[in-house]
C-alpha positions in Angstrom: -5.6 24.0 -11.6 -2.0 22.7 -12.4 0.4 21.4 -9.9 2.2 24.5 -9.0 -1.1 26.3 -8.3 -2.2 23.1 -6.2 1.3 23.2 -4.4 0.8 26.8 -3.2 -2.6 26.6 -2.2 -1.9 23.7 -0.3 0.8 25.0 1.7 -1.3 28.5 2.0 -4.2 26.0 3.7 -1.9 24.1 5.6 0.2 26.7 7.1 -2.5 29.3 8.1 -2.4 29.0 11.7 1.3 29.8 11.3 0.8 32.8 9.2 -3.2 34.1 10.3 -3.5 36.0 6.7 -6.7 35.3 6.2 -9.7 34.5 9.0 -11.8 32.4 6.4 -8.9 29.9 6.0 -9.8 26.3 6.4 -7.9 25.3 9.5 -8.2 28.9 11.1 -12.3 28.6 10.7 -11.8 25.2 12.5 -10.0 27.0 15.3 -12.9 29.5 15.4 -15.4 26.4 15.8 -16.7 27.6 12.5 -17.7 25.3 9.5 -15.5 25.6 6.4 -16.4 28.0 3.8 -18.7 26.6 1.0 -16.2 25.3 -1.3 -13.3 25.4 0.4 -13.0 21.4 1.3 -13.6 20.6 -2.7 -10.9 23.0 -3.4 -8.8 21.6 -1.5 -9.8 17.7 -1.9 -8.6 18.7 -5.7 -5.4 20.2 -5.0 -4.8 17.6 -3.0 -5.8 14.8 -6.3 -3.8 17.2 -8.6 -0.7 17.3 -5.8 -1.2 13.2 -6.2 -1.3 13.1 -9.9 2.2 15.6 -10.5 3.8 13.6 -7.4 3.2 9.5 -7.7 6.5 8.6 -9.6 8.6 11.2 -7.8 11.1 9.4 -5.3 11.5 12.8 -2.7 9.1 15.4 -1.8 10.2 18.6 -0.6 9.9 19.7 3.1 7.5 22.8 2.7 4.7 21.0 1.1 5.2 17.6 2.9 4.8 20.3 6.2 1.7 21.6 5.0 0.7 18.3 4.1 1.0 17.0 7.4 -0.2 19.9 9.2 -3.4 20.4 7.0 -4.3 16.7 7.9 -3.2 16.6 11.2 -4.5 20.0 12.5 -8.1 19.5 11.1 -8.5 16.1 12.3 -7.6 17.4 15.6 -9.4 20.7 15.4 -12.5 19.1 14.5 -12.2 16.7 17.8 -11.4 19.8 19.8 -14.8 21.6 18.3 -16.7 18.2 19.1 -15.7 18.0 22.6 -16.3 21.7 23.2 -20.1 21.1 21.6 -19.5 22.6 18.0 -22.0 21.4 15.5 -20.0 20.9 12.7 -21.4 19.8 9.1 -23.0 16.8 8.8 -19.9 15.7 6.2 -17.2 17.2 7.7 -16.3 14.4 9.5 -15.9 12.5 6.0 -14.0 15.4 4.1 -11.2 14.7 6.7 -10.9 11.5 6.4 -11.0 12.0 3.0 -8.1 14.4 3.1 -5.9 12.3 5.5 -6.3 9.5 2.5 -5.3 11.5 -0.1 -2.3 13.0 2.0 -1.3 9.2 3.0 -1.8 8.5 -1.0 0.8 11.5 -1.9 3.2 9.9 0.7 2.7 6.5 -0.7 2.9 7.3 -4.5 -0.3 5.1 -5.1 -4.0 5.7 -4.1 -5.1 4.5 -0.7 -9.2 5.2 -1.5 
């Protein structure tokens, strides 16, 4: 995956519950009270790695992706809380795969790795 591949897919995942293309998205499954597809949160742990990589010297990011950043890691975090308080079983490492994004969406905000 290069950079401009990770850039789209990351604001496709982030902005799904704007757009509701696809039912099996990421944060539109979380809505649902449904685990991720397999696959999905490694697909998107490595855009997010790869968005790092292309983006750590750059002084400005643009507004679409820092959006979908911030709405990927803000709405999952939340949606998952949501699905725990409304008795949702989630995966027993979903909880981690969050965190794990948040870091790497702080990390692409701070230009160095926060892990």
């Amino acid at each position: 995956m290069d950079y401009k591949t990770a850039r789209n897919f990351l604001i496709d995942r982030g902005t799904a519950l704007l757009t509701q293309r696809n039912p099996d998205d990421f944060l539109v499954r979380l809505r649902s009270g449904k685990a991720p597809v397999p696959g999905q949160l490694t697909s998107i742990l490595l855009a997010l790695k790869i968005s790092f990589d292309a983006l750590k010297e750059e002084t400005y990011l643009d507004r679409e992706l820092i959006h979908a950043l911030h709405l990927l890691c803000f709405e999952s975090r939340y949606l998952y809380e949501v699905g725990l308080k409304s008795g949702v079983e989630w995966p027993p490492m979903l909880n981690e795969d969050i965190d794990r994004i948040a870091i790497a969406v702080r990390s692409i905000f701070a230009g160095t790795w926060q892990g």
